[in-house]
Each structure stands twice: as C-alpha cells, then as structure tokens.
C-alpha positions in Angstrom: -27.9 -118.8 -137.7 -29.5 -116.1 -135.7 -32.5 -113.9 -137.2 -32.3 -110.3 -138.6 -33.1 -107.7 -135.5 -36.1 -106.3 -137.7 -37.4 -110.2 -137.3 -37.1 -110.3 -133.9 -38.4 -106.9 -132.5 -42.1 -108.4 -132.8 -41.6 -111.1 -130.2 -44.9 -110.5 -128.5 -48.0 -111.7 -129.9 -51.3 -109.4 -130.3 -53.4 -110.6 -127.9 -56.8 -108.4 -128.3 -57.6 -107.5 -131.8 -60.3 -105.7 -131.6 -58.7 -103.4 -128.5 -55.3 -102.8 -130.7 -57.4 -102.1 -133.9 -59.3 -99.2 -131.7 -55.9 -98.1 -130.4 -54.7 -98.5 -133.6 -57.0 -95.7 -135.0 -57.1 -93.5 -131.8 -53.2 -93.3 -132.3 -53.7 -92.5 -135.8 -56.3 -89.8 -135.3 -54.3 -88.5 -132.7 -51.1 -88.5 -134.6 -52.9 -86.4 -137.7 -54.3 -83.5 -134.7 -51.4 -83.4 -132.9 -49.2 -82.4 -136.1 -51.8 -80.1 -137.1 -52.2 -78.6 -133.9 -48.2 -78.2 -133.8 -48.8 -76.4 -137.4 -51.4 -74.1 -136.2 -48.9 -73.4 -133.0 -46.0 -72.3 -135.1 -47.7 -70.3 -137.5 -49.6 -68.5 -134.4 -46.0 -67.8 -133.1 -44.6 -66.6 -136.0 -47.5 -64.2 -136.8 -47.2 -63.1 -132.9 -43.6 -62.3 -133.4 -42.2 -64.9 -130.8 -43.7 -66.7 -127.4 -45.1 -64.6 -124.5 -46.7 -62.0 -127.2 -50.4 -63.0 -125.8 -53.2 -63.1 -128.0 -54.0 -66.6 -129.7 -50.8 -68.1 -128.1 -51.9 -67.6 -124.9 -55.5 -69.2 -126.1 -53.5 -71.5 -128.4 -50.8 -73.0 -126.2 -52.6 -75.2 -123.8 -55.1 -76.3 -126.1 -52.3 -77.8 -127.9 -51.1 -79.6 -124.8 -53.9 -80.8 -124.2 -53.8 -82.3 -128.0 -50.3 -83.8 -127.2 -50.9 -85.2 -124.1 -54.0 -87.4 -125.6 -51.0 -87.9 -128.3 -48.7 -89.1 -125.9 -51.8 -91.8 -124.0 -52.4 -92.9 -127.7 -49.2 -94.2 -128.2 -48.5 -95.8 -124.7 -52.3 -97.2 -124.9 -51.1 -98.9 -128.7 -47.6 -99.3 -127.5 -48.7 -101.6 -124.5 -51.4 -103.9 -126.7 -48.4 -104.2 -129.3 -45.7 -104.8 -127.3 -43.1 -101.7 -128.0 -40.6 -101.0 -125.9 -40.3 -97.9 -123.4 -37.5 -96.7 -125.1 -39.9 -96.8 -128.3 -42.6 -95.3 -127.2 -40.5 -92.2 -125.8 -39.0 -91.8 -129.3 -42.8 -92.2 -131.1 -43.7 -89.4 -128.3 -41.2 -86.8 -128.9 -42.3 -87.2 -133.1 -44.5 -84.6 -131.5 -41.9 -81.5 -130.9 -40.8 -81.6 -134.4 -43.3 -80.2 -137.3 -44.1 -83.1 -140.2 -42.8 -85.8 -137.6 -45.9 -86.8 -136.4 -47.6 -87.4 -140.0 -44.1 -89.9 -140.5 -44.8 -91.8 -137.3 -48.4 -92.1 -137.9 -47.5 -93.5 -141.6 -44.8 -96.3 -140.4 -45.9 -97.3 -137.0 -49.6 -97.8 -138.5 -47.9 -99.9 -140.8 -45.7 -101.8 -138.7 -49.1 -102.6 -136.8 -51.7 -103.3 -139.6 -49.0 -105.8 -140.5 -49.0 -107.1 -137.1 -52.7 -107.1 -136.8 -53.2 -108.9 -140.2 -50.9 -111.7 -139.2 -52.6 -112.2 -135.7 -56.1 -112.5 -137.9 -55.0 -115.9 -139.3 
C-alpha cells in the first residue's frame, strides 16, 4: 500500500540544525515585516488616493521592496535547508502580494518545520 502524499512530501532529511533553526527564524521575522510593510503600503495608497500620487509612496514603495526581496531570500535560504520544492517556494513567495497572506505562511510553514526540526533532534 503506497503512503499518503502529505507523508511523502518530507523525503529529505534536515541536515544542519542549527543553520535551518536560524533560517527558520529569519523567515519568520521576515514573514511578520513583510506583511506589515504590505499593510503600511496599502494604507499609504489609499490615503494618497491611488499609485503615482508622490509623497510617502514614493518614500514608501522601495523601502517595501527592499522588505520583500529579503522576504523572498528567507524563504529560498529555509526552503533549500528543508528541502521544498521550487514550485513551493514560488507559491510561499507570492504569500507576499496578498494582505494577511504572509502572517498565514509564516504560521503553517513554521510549523511544518519546527515539526521537521523536532524530529531531526532525536
């Protein structure tokens, strides 16, 4: 009888610990500023009356960027220690376009790898 997919996803073992625990929390960190950075974007824009108004969008805007792009290395960086697919870590990535998505993926992926983590400890 073949396993459950959900069983099987985790083929790779964790090989560093310590490394994935430190990505583990840079990812989480990261996942908490980039969805309050994307909250502090849309409420900028909607005060602003739309994109291309100036003001704090135009100060706003890249400095948010810059918050997702460390986002998007936090994932990759835990992605490669766990073992996710590419395919996975584009969907975790794009968690940060939507508002409240990143706060989800931070929740179950952390999860998903504390759970991981605790059974590489024994």
């Amino acid at each position: 009888m073949t396993q459950p997919l959900k069983e099987t996803q985790n083929v790779s073992d964790i090989k560093d610990v310590e490394a994935t625990t430190k990505a583990l929390r840079f990812f989480k960190v990261m996942a908490i500023l980039s969805g309050l950075a994307l909250f502090v974007l849309i409420g900028i824009i909607v005060v602003n009356g739309g994109f291309g108004k100036g003001g704090a969008s135009e100060v706003w805007s890249p400095i948010h960027g810059l918050i997702y792009f460390v986002y998007v290395v936090s994932i990759a960086n835990l992605g490669f220690k766990v073992g996710w697919s590419l395919p996975k870590m584009v969907l975790i990535m794009l968690t940060g376009f939507v508002p409240l998505l990143p706060f989800w993926a931070e929740r179950r992926f952390a999860r998903e790898t504390e759970a991981r983590l605790a059974e590489a400890r024994r």
